[in-house]
C-alpha positions in Angstrom: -13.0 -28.3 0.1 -9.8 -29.9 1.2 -6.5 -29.3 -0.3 -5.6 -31.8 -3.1 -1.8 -30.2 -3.8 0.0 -28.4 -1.7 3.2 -26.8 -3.8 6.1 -26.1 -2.2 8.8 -23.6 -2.7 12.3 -23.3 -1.6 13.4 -19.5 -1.9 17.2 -18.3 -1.6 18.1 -14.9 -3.7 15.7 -15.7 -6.7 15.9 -11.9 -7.9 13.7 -11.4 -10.9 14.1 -15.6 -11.6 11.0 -16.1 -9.1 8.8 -14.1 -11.4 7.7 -16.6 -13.6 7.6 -19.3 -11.0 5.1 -17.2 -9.2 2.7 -16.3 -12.8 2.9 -20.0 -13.2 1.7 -21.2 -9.8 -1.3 -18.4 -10.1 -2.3 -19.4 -13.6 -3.0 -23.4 -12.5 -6.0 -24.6 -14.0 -7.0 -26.2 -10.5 -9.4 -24.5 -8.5 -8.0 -21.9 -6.6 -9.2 -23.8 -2.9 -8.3 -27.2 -4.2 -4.3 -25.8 -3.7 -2.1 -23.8 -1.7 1.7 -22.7 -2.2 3.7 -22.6 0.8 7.1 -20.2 -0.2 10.1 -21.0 2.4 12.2 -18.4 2.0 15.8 -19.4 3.4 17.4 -16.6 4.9 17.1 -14.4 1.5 18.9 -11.0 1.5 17.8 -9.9 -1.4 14.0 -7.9 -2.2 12.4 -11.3 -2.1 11.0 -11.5 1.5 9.3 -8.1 1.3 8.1 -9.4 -2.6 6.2 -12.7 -0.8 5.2 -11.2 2.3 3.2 -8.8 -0.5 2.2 -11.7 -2.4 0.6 -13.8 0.6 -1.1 -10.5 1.6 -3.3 -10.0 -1.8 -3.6 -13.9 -2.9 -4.7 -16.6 0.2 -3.3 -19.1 -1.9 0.1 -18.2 -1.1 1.8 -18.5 2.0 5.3 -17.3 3.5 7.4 -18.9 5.9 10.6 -17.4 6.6 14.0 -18.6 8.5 17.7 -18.8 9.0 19.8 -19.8 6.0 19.8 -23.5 5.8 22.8 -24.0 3.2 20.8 -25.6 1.0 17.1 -26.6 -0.3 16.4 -29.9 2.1 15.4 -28.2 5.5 13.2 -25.5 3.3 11.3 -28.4 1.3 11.2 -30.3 5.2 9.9 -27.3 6.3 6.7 -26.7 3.5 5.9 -30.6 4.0 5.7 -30.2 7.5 3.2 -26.9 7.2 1.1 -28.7 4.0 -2.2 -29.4 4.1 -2.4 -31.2 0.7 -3.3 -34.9 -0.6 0.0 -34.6 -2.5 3.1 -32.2 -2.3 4.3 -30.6 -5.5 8.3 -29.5 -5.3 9.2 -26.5 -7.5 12.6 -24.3 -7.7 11.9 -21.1 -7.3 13.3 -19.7 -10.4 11.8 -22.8 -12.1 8.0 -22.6 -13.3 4.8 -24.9 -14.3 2.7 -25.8 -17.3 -0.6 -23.8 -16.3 -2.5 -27.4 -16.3 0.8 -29.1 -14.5 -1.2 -29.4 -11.0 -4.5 -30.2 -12.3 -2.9 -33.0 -14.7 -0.9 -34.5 -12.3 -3.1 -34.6 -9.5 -5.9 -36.5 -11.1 -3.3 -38.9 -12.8 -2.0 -39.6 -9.5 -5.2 -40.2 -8.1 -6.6 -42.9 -11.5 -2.8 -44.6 -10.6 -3.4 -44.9 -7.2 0.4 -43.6 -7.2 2.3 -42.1 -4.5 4.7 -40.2 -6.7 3.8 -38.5 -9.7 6.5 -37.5 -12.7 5.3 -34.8 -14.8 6.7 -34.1 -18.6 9.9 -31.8 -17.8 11.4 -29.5 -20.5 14.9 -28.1 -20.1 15.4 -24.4 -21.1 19.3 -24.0 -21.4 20.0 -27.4 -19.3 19.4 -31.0 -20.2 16.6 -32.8 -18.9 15.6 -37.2 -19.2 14.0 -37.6 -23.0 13.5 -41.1 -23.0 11.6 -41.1 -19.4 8.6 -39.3 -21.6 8.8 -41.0 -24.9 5.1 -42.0 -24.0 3.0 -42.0 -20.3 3.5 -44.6 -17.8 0.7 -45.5 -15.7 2.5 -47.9 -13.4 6.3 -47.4 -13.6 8.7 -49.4 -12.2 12.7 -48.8 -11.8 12.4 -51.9 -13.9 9.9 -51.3 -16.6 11.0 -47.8 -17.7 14.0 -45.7 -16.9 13.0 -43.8 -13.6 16.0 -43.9 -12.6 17.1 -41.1 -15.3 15.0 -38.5 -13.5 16.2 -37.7 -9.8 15.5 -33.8 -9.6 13.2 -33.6 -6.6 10.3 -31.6 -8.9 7.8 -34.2 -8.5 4.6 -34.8 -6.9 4.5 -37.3 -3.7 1.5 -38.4 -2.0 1.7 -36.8 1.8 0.2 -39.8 3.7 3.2 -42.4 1.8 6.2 -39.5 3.2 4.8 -39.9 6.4 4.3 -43.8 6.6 7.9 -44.4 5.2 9.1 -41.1 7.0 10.9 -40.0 4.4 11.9 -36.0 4.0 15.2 -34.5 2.7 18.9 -34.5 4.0 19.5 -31.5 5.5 22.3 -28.6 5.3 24.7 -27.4 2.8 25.2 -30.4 1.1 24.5 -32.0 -2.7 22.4 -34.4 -4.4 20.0 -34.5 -2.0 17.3 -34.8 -4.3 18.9 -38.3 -5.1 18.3 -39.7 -2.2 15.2 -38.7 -1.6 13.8 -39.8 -4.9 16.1 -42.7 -5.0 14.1 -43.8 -2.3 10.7 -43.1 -3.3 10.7 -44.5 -6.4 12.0 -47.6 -4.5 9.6 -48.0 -1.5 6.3 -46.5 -3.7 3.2 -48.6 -4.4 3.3 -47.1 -7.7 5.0 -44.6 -10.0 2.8 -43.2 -12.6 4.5 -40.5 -15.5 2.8 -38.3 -17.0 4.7 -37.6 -20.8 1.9 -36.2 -22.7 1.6 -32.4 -21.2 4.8 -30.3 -20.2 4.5 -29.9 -16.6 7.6 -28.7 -15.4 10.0 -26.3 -17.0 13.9 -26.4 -15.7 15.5 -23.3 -16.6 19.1 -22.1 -16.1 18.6 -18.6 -15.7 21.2 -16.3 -18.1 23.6 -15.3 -15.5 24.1 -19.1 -14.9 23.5 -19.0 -11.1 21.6 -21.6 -10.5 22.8 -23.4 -7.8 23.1 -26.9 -9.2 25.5 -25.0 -11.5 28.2 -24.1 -9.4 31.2 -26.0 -9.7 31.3 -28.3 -6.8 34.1 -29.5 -4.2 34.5 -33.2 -5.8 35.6 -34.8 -1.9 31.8 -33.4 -0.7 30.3 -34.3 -3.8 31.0 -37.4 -4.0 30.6 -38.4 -0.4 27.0 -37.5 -1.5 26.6 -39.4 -3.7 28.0 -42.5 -1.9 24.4 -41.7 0.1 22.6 -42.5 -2.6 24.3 -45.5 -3.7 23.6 -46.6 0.3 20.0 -45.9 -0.1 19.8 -48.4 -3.4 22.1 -51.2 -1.6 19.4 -50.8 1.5 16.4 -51.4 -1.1 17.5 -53.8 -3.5 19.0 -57.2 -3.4 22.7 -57.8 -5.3 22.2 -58.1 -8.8 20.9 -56.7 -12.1 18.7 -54.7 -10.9 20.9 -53.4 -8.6 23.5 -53.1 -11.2 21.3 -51.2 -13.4 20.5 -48.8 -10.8 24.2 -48.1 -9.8 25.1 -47.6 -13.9 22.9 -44.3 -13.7 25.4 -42.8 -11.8 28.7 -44.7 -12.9 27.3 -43.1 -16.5 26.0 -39.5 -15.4 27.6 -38.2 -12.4 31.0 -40.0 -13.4 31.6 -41.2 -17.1 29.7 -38.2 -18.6 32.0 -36.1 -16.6 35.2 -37.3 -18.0 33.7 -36.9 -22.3 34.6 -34.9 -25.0 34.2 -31.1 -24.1 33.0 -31.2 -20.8 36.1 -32.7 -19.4 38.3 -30.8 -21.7 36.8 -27.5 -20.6 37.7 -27.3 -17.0 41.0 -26.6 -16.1 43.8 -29.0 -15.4 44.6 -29.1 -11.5 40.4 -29.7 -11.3 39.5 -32.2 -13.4 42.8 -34.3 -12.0 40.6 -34.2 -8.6 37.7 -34.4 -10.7 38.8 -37.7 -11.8 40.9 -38.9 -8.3 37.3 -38.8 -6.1 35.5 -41.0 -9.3 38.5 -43.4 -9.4 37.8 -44.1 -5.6 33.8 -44.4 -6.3 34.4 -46.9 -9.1 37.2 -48.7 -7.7 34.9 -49.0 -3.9 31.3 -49.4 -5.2 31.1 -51.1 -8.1 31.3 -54.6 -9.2 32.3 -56.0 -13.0 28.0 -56.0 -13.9 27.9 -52.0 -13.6 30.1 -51.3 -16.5 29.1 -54.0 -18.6 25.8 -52.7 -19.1 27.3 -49.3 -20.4 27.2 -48.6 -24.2 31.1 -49.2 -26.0 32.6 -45.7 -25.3 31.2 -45.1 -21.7 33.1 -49.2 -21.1 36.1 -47.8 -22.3 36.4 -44.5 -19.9 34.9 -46.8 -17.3 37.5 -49.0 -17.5 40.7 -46.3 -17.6 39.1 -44.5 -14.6 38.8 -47.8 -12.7 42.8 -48.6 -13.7 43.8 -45.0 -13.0 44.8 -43.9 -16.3 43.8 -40.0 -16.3 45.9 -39.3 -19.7 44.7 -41.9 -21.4 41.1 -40.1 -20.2 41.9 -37.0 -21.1 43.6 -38.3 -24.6 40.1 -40.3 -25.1 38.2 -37.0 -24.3 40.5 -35.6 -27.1 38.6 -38.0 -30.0 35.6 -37.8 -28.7 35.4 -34.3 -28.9 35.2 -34.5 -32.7 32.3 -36.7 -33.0 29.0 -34.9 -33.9 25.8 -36.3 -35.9 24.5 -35.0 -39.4 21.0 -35.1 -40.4 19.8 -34.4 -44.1 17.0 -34.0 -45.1 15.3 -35.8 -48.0 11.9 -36.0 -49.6 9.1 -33.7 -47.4 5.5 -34.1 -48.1 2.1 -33.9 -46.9 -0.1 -37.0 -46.9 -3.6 -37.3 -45.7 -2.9 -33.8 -43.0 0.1 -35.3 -42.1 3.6 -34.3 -43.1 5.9 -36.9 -44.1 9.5 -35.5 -43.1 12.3 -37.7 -45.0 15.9 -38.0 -43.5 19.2 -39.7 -43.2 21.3 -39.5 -39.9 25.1 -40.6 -39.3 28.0 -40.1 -37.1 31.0 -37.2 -38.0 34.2 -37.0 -36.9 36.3 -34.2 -37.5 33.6 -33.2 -40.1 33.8 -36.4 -42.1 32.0 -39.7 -41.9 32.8 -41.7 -39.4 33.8 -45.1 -40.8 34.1 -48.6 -39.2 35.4 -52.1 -40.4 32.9 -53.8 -42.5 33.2 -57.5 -40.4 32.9 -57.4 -37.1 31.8 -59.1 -34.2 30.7 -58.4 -31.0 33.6 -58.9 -27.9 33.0 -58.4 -24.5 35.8 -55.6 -23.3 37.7 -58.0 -21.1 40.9 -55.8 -20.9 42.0 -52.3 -20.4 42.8 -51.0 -23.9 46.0 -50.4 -23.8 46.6 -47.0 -25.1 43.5 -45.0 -26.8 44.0 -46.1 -30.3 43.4 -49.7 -29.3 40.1 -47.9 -27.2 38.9 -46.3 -30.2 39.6 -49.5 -32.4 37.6 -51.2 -30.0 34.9 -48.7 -30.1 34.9 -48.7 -33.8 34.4 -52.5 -33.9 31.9 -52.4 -30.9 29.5 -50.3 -32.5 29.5 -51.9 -35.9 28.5 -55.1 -34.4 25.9 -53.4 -32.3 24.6 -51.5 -35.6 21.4 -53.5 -35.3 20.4 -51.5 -32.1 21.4 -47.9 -33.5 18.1 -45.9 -33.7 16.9 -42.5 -35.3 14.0 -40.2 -33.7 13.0 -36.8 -34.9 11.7 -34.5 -32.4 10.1 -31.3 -32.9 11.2 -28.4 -30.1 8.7 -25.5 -29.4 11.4 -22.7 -29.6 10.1 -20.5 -27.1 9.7 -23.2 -23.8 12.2 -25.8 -25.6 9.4 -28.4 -25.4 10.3 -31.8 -26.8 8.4 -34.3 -28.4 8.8 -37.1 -30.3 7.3 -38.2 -33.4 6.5 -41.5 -35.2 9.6 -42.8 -36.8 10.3 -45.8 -39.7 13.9 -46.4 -40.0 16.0 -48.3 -41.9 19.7 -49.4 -41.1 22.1 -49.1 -43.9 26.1 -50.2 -44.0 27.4 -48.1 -47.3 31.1 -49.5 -48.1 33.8 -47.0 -48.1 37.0 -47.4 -51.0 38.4 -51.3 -51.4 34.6 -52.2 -49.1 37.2 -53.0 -45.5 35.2 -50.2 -44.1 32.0 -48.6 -44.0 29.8 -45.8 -43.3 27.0 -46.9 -40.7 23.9 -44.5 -42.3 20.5 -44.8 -40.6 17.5 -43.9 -43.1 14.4 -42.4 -41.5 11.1 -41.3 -42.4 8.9 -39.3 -39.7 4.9 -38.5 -39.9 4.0 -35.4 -38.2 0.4 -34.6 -37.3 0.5 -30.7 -36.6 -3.0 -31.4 -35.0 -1.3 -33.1 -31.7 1.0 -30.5 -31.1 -0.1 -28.7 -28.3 0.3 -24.4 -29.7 1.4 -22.4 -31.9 4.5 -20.6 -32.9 7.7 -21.9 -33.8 9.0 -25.8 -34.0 12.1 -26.7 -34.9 13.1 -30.4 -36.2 15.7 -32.3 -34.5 17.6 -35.7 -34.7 18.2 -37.6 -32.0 20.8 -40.4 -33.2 21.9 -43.2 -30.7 24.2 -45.6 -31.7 27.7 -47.0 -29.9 27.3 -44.9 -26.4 26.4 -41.5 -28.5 23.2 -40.6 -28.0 23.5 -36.6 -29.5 20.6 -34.2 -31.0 21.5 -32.4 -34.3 19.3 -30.2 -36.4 17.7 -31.6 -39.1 19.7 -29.9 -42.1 20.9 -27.8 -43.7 20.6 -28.9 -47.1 21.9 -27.5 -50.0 20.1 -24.8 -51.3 19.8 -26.0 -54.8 18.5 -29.7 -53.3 16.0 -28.2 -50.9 12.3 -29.3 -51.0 10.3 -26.7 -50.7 6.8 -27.9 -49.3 3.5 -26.3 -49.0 1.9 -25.1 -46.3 -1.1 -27.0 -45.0 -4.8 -26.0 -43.0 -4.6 -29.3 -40.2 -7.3 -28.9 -37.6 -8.4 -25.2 -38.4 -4.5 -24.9 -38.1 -2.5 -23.3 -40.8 1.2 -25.1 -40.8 4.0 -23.9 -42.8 7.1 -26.3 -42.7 10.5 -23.7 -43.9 14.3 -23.8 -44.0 15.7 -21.2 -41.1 17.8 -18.3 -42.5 20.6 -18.4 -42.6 21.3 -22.0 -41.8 19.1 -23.4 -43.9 17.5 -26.6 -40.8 13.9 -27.5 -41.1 11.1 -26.1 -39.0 7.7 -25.9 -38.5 5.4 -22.7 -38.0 2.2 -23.3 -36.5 -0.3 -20.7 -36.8 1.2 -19.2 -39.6 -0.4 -16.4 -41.5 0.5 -13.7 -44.1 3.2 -13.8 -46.6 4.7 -16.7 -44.8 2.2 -18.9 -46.3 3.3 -18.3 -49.9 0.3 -17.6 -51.2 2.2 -14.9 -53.5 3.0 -17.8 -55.6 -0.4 -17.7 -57.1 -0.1 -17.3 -61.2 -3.0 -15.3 -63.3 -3.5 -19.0 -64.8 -4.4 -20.6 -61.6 -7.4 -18.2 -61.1 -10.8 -18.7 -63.3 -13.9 -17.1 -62.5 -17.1 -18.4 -64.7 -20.7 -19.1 -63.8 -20.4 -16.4 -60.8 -18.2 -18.9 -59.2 -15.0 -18.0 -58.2 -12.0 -20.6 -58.6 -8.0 -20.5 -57.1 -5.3 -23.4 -57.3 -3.7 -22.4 -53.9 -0.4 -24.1 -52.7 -1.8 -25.2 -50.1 -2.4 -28.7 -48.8 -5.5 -29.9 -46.7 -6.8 -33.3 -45.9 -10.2 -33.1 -46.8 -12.9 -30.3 -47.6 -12.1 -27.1 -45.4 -14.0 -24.0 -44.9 -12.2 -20.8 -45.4 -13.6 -16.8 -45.5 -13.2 -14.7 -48.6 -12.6 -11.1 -48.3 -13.1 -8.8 -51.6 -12.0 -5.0 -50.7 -12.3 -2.2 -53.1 -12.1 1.7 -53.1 -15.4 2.1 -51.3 -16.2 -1.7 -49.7 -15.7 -4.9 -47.9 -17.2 -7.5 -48.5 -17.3 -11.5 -47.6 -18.1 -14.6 -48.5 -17.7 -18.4 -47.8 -15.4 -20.7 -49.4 -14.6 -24.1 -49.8 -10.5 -25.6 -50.0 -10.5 -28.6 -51.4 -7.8 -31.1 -52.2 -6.0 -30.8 -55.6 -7.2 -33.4 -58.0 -4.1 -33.6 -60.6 -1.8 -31.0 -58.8 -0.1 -29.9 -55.5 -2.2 -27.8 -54.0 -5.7 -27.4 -53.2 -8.6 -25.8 -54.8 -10.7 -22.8 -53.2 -14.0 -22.6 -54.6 -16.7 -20.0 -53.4 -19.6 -17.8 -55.0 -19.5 -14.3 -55.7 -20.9 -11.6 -53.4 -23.9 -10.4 -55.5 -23.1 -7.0 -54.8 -20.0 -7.2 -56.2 -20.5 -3.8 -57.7 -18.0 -2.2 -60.9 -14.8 -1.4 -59.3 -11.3 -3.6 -59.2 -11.6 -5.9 -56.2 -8.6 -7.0 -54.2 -9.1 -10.2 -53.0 -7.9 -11.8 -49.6 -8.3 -15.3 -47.7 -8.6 -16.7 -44.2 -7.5 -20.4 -44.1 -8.8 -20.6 -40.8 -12.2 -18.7 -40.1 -12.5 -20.5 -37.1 -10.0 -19.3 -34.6 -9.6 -16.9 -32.3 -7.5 -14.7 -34.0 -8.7 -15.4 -37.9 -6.3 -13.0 -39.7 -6.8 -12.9 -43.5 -4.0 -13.3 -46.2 -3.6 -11.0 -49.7 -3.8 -12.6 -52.6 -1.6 -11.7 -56.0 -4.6 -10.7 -58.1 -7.4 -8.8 -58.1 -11.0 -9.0 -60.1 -12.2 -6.4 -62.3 -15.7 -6.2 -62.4 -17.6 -4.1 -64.9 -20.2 -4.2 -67.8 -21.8 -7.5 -66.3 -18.3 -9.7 -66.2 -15.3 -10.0 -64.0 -12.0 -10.4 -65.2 -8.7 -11.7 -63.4 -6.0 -9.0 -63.2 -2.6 -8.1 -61.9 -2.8 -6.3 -58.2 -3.5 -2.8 -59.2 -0.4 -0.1 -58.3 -1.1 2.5 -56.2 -3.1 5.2 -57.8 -2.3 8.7 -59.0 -2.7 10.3 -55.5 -0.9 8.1 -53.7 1.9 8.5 -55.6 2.2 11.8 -55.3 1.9 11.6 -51.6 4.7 9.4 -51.6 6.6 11.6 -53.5 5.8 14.3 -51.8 7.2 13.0 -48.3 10.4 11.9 -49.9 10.7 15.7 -51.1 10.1 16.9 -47.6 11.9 14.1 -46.1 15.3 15.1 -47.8 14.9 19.0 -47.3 14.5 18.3 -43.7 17.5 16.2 -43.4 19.2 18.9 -44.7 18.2 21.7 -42.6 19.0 19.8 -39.7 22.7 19.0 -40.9 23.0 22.3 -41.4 22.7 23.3 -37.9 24.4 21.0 -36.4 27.7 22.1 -38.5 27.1 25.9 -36.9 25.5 26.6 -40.5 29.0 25.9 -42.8 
């Protein structure tokens, strides 16, 4: 069969980082003859060529190419497209890996769009990567019509027949940014752009001894003679005006204003952020007109306009506020509702710690002059933002903990101005409340709830908490789609999160009373905190001294109270003997794991009664005893010889 993908890897000194890249590409869900990896390794002097050349030998999938050090990942990627054989090319870092789907997803969204380039779902592990670009999929994405211009890392997949028709390939040698370029173009010249936000394709990771190469502090002169490339490639593309305008704000606002805020700036030393700031002076000063920076939310205009009138202090002063603004999010009321859990918060702006507050009447004004020293820039802001209240927004996220996968879940919010003292100012508080369906979320394990507030030119993620212990809710765990879901407050900092798959003690089935357990009729009935949407099926073990038995049972919702009610009927051979009594919420899955219940039923004489969970018997006990005994005698023994006996 032909080749449909054809993944390519540049390889310099991964080390262990190429690991996972490597179980990724092997795990793809595509047919092993529909693709082909093609591994450039550029001049590596570490173990890596000896660890591919054994790779290619055992799996024909994978292929080797070696040569000279290049400088830098263009001539390696120039090199795989050259030596593909594949409908598309797929470009992956080599300490960088895939969803196991990622290939097989793409591929055939690609091909449905008729699209020449292909943007999969990215997650960031340790390092930032675009949110808003996979808010939801895009079939036929434009630079215009969703914000593709957010996402110029080159791991996408590009049809092989467009590269060649537009003869596009990357700049080569040691050199920056140029992925931008590249993509820049792309996106510009394609027939179509289709994204693909609803499976995590791609995972960016900055490995832990922070080597990555886009990492490195870089020579600003180089750098930003780079990124004048790009900004040629848009000028060659577009025609002067908005669209052109909002093209060059991506990188007034990433590679330049974002550069010069809060901590980031702050945190490098003096002599480098003063030619930090010198080369984006130049950029801004040379490239852009008056319609870049207007576009930009209220605090990225105001470092826009000190960097374009030379003011460094009154940057680094700026830089100084900034640093102490941070969103809160508390929670409120959390409850299920029909299999879905209704999450409850309210978000705002800090700074220093306390609210941020703002003058209760203003008015929108265009930033027609330099502020003049940064308390007039921050009064501006303040004002700014006020008036622009009505476009604040609130989204809650939930973040698999283990590949830091984001996604975003329905949101209501309401927009609240609470007057602060004699009412001049306010507190601008934004009132959300989020519904989560547990049964879209793609695995199990751990999820944790996160804010993401956007108002005035912040756009920050907080954890959702913590609240006060005394004011916490303290929901039930629910049974969604065969799934058992336990929403809990992290120890010890008390934020809201979300365990999928949970079983055992975690569920809180210990909170079962005596009172909440009947058993008449040989029917066998238990009020369990537990919420489900409808009817459920769920597995009964009884275990005594000498047997196991099980049974079916039903969970149904709770009439009058929280919780739901397991019914089931008896064993019939539930012989005389004291029954502990255990349940599987989820008899279905592949790993059905059953919980213990606080109880246990007496049977005997014809009746069975509800009783406390039996102690451990006689026996047992004294075997416990016993080892304690032994236990201390040998620790003693021991310290005796190790003091020579004294």
């Amino acid at each position: 069969m032909p080749v449909k993908v054809s993944v390519i890897v540049p390889v310099y000194n991964p080390g262990i980082y190429i690991e996972d890249c490597i179980s990724s590409l092997q795990r793809q869900s595509l047919p092993p003859d529909e693709f082909e990896v093609i591994f450039v390794d550029d001049g590596s002097t570490d173990e890596t060529p000896a660890r591919l050349d054994a790779l290619a030998a055992e799996d024909p999938r994978m292929k080797v190419i070696h040569q000279e050090n290049s400088g830098w990942s263009g001539k390696p990627r120039n090199v795989g497209i050259e030596a593909s054989r594949g409908e598309f090319v797929m470009f992956v870092d080599n300490d960088d890996y895939l969803g196991d789907e990622a290939l097989e997803r793409m591929y055939d969204y690609g091909v449905a769009n008729g699209a020449d380039v292909v943007v999969g779902k990215m997650a960031g592990k340790n390092r930032g990567v675009p949110v808003e670009l996979f808010r939801r999929n895009h079939p036929r994405a434009t630079v215009e019509n969703a914000p593709l211009i957010d996402s110029l890392t080159p791991h996408k997949m590009v049809r092989r027949a467009f590269l060649d028709r537009i003869g596009l390939r990357f700049p080569e040698g040691r050199r920056r940014l140029e992925d931008h370029v590249f993509i820049a173009e792309a996106y510009l010249r394609a027939e179509n752009v289709s994204v693909l936000s609803d499976y995590v394709c791609y995972y960016h990771i900055r490995r832990d001894d922070g080597s990555n190469a886009g990492f490195e502090r870089f020579d600003p002169v180089g750098y930003f003679k780079n990124l004048r490339e790009a900004l040629d490639v848009v000028e060659q593309y577009t025609e002067p005006g908005p669209v052109r305008d909002r093209l060059f704000r991506r990188w007034l606002r990433v590679e330049m204003v974002e550069r010069l805020r809060a901590r980031r700036l702050l945190n490098l030393p003096d002599d480098y952020r003063r030619e930090l700031f010198g080369e984006i002076h130049e950029v801004v000063v040379e490239r852009f007109g008056p319609g870049v920076a207007t576009g930009l939310q209220p605090t990225q205009q105001v470092i826009a306009a000190l960097t374009a009138a030379d003011r460094y202090d009154d940057v680094v002063a700026f830089a100084e506020w900034e640093a102490g603004v941070a969103p809160t999010a508390a929670p409120g009321d959390i409850e299920w509702r029909d299999g879905s859990l209704r999450i409850g918060f309210t978000a705002e702006y800090l700074s220093d710690g306390e609210p941020m507050l703002f003058p209760a009447d203003s008015e929108a004004a265009p930033l027609t002059d330099v502020p003049k020293d940064v308390t007039e820039a921050v009064r501006w802001v303040a004002s700014e933002t006020a008036a622009r209240f009505g476009q604040a927004t609130a989204d809650l996220l939930l973040r698999e903990r283990t590949s830091a996968a984001q996604y975003f879940q329905p949101v209501e919010f309401t927009r609240e101005t609470v007057p602060v003292g004699d009412g001049e100012e306010v507190r601008l508080v934004l009132r959300g409340t989020a519904t989560v369906d547990p049964a879209v979320l793609p695995r199990d394990g751990a999820w944790d709830a996160l804010v993401r507030v956007k108002s005035g030119g912040w756009t920050k993620e907080c954890r959702l908490g913590p609240a006060p212990l005394e004011d916490r809710p303290t929901p039930h765990a629910g049974v969604v789609g065969d799934r058992p879901v336990l929403p809990y407050w992290t120890t010890p900092h008390g934020n809201l999160s979300l365990e999928l798959g949970a079983r055992g003690k975690r569920l809180g089935l210990g909170r079962v009373q005596l009172g909440d357990v009947s058993v008449s009729d040989e029917r066998f009935r238990v009020l369990l905190p537990v919420h489900v949407p409808g009817d459920s099926e769920v597995r009964l073990r009884f275990v005594s001294s000498r047997r196991i038995l099980e049974t079916p049972g039903t969970l149904s919702p709770g009439a009058d109270r929280p919780g739901s009610l397991l019914t089931a009927v008896l064993p019939e051979d539930l012989s005389d003997d004291v029954w502990r009594v255990a349940v599987c919420l989820n008899p279905g899955a592949d790993q059905a794991r059953f919980a213990g219940l606080p109880f246990a039923l007496r049977a005997g004489g014809g009746s069975v009664l509800v009783t406390p969970v039996p102690g451990p018997g006689v026996a047992l006990r004294l075997a416990r005893r016993a080892r304690r005994v032994l236990g201390a005698a040998r620790r003693k023994v021991n310290s005796r010889i190790r003091t020579g006996g004294r």
